[in-house]
VEXDREN-2710 file (C-alpha; in Angstrom, 1 decimal):
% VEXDREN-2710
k/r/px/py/pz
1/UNK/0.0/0.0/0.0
2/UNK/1.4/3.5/-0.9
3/UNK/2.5/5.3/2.3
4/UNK/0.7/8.3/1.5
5/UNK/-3.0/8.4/2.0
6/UNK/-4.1/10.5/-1.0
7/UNK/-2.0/8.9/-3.4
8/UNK/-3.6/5.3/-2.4
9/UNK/-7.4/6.8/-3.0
10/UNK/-5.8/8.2/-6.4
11/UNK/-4.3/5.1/-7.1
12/UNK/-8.1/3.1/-6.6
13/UNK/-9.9/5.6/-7.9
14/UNK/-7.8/5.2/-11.4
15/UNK/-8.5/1.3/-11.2
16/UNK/-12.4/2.2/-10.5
17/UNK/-12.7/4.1/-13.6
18/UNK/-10.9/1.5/-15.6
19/UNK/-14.1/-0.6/-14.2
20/UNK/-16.7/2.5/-15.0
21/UNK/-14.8/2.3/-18.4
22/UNK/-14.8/-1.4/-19.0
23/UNK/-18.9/-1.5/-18.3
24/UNK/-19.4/1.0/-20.8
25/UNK/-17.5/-0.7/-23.4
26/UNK/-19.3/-3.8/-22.8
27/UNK/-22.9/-1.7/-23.0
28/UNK/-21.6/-1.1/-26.4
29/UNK/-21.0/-4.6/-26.9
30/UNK/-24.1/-5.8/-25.7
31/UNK/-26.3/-2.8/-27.5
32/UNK/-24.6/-3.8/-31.2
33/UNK/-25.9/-7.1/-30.4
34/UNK/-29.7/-6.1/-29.4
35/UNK/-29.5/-4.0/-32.6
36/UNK/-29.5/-7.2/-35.0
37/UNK/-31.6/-8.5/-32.4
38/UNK/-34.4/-5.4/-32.9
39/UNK/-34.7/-6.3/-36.5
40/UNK/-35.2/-9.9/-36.2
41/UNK/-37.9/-9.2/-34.0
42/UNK/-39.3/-7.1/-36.6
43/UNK/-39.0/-9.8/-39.2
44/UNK/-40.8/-12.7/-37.5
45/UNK/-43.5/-9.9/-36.4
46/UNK/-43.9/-9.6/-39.9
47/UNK/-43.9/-13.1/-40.9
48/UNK/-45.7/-14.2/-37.8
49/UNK/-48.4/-11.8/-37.2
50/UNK/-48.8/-9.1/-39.6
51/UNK/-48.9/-11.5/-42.4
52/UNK/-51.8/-13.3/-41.2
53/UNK/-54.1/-10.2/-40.5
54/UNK/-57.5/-9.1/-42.3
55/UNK/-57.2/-6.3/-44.8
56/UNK/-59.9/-4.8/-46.7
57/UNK/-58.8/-2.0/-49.4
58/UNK/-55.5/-1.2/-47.6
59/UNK/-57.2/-0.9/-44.3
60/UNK/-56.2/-3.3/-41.6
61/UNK/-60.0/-4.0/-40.4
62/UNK/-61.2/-3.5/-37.1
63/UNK/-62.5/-7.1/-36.7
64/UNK/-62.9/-9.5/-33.8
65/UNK/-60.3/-12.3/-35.1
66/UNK/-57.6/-9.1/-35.8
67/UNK/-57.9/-8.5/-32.4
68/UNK/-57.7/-12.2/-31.2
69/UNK/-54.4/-12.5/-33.4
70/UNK/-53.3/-10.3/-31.2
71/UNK/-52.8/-13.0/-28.8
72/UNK/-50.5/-14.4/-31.2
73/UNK/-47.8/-11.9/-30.3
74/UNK/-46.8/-13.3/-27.1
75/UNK/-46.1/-16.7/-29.0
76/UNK/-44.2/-14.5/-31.3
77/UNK/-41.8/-13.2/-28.5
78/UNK/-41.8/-16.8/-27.0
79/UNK/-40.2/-17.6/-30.4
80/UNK/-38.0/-14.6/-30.1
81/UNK/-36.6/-15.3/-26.7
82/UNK/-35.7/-18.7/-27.4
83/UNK/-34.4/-18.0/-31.4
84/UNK/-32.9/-15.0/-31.3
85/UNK/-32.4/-13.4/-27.9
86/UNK/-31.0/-16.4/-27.4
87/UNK/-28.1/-15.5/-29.2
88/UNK/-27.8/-12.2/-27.4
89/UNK/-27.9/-12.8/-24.2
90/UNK/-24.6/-14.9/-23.9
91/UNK/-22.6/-11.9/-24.9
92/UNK/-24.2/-9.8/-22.5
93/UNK/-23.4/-12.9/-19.5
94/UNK/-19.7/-12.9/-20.9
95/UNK/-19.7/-8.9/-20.6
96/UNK/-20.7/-9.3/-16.9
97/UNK/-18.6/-12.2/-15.8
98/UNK/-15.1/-9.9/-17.4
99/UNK/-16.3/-6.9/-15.1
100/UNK/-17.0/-9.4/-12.4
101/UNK/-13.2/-10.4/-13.1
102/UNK/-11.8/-6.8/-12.8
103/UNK/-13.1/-6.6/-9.4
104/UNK/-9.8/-8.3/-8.1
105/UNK/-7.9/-5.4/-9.7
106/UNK/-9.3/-3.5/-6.4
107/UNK/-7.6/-5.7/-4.2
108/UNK/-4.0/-6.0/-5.6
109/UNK/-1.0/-5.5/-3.7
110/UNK/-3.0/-6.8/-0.6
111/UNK/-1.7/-9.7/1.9
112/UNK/-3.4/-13.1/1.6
113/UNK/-2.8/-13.7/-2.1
114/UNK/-4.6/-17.4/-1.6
115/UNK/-7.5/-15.6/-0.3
116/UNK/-7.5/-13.2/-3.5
117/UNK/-7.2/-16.6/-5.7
118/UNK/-9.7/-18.1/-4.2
119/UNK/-12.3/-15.5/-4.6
120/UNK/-11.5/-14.2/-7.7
121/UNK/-12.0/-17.9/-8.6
122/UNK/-15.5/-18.2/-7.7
123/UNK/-18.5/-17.1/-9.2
124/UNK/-20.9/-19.2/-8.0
125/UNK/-22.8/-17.0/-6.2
126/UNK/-22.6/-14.3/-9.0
127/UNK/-24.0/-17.0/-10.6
128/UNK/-26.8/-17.8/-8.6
129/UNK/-28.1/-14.2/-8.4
130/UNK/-28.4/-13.6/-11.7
131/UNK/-29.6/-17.1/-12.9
132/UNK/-27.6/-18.7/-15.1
133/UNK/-25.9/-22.3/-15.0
134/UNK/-22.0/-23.4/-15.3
135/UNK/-22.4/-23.6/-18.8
136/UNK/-23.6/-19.9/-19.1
137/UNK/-27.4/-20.7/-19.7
138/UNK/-29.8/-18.8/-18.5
139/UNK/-32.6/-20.0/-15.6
140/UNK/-35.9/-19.6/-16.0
141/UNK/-37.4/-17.5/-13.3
142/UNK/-34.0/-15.5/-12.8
143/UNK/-32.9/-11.9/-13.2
144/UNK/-31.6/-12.6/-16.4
145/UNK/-34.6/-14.1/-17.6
146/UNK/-36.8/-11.8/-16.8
147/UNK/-34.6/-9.3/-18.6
148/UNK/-34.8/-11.6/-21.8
149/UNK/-38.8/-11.9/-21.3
150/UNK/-38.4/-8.3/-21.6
151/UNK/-42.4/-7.9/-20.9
152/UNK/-42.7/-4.1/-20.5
153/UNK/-41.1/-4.1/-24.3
154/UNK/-43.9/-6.6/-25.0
155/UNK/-47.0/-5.0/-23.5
156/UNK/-45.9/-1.8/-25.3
157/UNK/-46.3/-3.2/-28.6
158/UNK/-49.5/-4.7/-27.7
159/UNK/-50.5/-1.2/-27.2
160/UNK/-49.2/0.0/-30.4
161/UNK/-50.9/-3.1/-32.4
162/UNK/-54.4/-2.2/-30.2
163/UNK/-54.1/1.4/-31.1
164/UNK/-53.5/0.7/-34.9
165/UNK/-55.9/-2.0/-35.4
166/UNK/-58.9/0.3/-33.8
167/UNK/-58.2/3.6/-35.5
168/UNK/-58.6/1.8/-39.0
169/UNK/-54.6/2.3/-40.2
170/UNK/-54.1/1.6/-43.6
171/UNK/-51.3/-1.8/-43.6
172/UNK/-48.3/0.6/-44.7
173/UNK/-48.9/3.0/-41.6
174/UNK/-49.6/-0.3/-39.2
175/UNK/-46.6/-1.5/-40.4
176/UNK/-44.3/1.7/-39.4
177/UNK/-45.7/2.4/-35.8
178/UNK/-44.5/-1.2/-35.2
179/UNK/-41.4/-0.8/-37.1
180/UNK/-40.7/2.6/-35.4
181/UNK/-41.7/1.1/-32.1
182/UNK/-39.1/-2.6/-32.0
183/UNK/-36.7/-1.0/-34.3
184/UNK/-36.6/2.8/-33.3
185/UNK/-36.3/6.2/-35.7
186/UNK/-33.5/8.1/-36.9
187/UNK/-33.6/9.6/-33.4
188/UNK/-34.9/7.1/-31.2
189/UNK/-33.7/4.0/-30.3
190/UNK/-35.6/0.9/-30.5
191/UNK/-37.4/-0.5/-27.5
192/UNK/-35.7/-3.3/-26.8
193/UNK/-32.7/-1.8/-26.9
194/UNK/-33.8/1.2/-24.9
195/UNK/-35.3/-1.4/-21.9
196/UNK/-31.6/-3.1/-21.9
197/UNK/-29.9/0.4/-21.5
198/UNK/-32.4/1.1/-18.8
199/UNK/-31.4/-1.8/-16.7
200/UNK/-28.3/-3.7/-18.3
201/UNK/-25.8/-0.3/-16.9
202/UNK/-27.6/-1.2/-13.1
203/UNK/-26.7/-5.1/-13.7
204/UNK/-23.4/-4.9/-14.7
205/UNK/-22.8/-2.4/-11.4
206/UNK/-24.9/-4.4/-9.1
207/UNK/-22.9/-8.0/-10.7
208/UNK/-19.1/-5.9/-9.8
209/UNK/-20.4/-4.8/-6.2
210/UNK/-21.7/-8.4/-5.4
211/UNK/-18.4/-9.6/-6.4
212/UNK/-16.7/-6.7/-4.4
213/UNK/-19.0/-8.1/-1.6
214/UNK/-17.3/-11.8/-1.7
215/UNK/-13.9/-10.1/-1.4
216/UNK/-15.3/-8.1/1.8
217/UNK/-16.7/-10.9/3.7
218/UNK/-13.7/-13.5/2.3
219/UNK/-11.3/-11.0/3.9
220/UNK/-13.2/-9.7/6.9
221/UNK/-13.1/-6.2/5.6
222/UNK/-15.3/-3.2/7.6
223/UNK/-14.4/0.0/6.5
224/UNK/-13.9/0.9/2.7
225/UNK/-13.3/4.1/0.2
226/UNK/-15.8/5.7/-1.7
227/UNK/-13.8/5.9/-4.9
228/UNK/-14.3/7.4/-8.1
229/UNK/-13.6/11.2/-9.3
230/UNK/-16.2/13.8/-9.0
231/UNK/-17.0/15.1/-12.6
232/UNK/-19.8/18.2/-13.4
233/UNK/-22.8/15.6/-13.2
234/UNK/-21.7/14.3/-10.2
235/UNK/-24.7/13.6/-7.7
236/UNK/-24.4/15.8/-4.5
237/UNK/-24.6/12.4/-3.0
238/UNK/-21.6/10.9/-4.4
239/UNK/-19.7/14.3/-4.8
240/UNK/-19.8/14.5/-0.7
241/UNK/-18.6/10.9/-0.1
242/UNK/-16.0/10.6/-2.8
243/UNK/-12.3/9.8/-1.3
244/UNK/-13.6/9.4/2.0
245/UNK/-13.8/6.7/4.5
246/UNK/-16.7/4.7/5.9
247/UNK/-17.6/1.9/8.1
248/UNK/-19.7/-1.4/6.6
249/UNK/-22.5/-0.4/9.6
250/UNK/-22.4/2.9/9.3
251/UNK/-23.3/3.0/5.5
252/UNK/-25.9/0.6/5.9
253/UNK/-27.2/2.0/8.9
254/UNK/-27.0/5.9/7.6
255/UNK/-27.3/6.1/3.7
256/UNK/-30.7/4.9/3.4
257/UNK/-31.8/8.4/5.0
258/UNK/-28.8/10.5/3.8
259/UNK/-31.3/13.5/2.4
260/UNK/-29.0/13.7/-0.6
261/UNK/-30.1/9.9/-1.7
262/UNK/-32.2/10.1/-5.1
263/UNK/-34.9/8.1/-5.8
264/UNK/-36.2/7.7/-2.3
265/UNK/-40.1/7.9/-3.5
266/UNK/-40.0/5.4/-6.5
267/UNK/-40.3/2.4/-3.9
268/UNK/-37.4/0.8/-5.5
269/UNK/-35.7/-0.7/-2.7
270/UNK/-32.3/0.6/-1.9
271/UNK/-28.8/-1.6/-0.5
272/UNK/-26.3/1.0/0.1
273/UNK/-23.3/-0.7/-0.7
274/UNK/-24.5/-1.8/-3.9
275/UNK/-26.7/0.5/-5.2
276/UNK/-24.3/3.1/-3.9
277/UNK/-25.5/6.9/-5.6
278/UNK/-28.0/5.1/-7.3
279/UNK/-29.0/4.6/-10.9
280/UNK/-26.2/5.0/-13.3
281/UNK/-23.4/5.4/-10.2
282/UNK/-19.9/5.8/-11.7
283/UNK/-18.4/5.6/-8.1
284/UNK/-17.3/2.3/-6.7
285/UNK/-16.7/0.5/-3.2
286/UNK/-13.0/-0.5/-2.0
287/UNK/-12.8/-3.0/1.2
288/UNK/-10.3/-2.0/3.8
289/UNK/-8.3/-2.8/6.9
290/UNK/-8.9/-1.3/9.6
291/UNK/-5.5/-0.4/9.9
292/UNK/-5.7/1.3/6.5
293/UNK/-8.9/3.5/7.7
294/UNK/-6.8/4.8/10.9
295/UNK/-3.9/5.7/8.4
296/UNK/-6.5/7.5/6.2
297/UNK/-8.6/9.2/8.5
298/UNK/-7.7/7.9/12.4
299/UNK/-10.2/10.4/13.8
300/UNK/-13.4/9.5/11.7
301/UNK/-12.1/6.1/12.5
302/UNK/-12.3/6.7/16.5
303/UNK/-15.9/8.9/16.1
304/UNK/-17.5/6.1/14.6
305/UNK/-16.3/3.3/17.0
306/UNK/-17.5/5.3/19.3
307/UNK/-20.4/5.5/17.8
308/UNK/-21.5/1.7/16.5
309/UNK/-19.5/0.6/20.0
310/UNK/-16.4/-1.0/17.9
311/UNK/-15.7/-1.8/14.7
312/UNK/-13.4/-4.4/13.7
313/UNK/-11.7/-5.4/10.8
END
């Protein structure tokens, strides 16, 4: 460990970004994917549901078996998942298990180099919490595949069919809005790929802070640094913590109700050290000894012992 306290926080928060960099790079990876993905949803919509509905001069008719085909669409994204998604989603597991494996980069230079094998090692219980197998498959009724069932992508476009079939669009117009909608505009992007950026940037965060988690509890770690640099759009939450110390209680205990948290009325439930500043957090957690808190900041150290009656680690 560097002797000097402000070159050590330097020296992580460098290795956090190189994280914060590596996840975006892999968003890229993941969105190039979903963007073949959008337009061979598009296709088998074509083939597999607009193909089979009633038109009369043009005009997609306002009928009772147009509206049952609806039904049909759910079969089509059944097909989707399992044809084509299917192909997606193993570059977007890879993507998170090589930020999972940056993780360790935290940690080097530390004693207990075993204990550092060992962990970085072992991804069962990465695995576990996001639902897929050894082999990289994903588990029905898992984070992961609920992300692939993307439903709110599929009730949308349920809407959009509902809406077209009942205002009488002629088959050209039917067919943009549900173009427009799966593969997106010159200015928008498609859904699908819009509902993965919504949550995929989350994932990959909350998949490197579990991992980051596993090195805590394999090492017996209590105190950490907030790391990260402060940039312009820097939340006020963040921007106050950055390069400072904390205790493992005292975040969990305190953060929930720090009045600079965002978010605190969408009933999204919040874990401190993970979800950290919240959506779309840059900043990362590093695990340390107590010994390396007291060099750091020794009274902040001795005010919340006092505090939490003892802190070990």
């Amino acid at each position: 460990m560097p002797n000097n306290p402000q070159t050590l926080i330097a020296d992580l928060s460098k290795k956090a970004d190189r994280i914060t960099d590596a996840i975006e790079r892999k968003e890229a990876t993941v969105d190039r994917a979903l963007y073949v993905a959008e337009r061979d949803l598009f296709a088998l919509i074509v083939e597999q549901f607009i193909s089979r509905l009633s038109i009369r001069d043009g005009i997609v008719e306002n009928t009772a078996a147009n509206l049952t085909i609806l039904s049909q669409l759910d079969r089509v994204f059944d097909q989707f998942q399992r044809e084509i998604l299917g192909g997606a989603m193993p570059v977007f597991v890879d993507s998170l298990f090589e930020v999972v494996a940056m993780t360790g980069e935290l940690y080097t230079g530390m004693e207990a180099a075993t204990v550092l094998e060992s962990i970085t090692k072992d991804n069962a219980v990465i695995r576990a919490a996001i639902g897929v197998d050894n082999a990289g498959n994903v588990l029905r009724g898992t984070v992961l595949w609920d992300l692939s069932n993307a439903a709110p992508v599929r009730d949308g476009l349920k809407n959009v069919v509902l809406k077209a079939i009942q205002s009488g669009d002629t088959l050209q117009a039917f067919t943009k809005s549900v173009k427009d909608y799966v593969t997106g505009t010159p200015g928008t992007q498609g859904r699908l790929r819009s509902y993965y950026r919504t949550y995929a940037y989350d994932l990959f965060n909350q998949v490197q802070e579990a991992k980051n988690e596993q090195f805590r509890r394999g090492l017996d770690l209590q105190w950490f640094i907030y790391v990260g640099d402060v940039i312009k759009d820097s939340r006020e939450f963040c921007a106050r913590k950055a390069g400072k110390i904390f205790a493992v209680e005292e975040a969990d205990k305190e953060w929930p109700n720090d009045p600079t948290l965002i978010g605190k009325s969408s009933g999204i439930p919040y874990t401190p050290r993970i979800d950290r500043g919240r959506w779309n957090c840059r900043h990362r957690i590093r695990y340390i000894s107590r010994e390396m808190a007291e060099q750091i900041d020794p009274a902040k150290v001795k005010r919340i012992q006092e505090k939490y009656g003892g802190i070990g680690g």
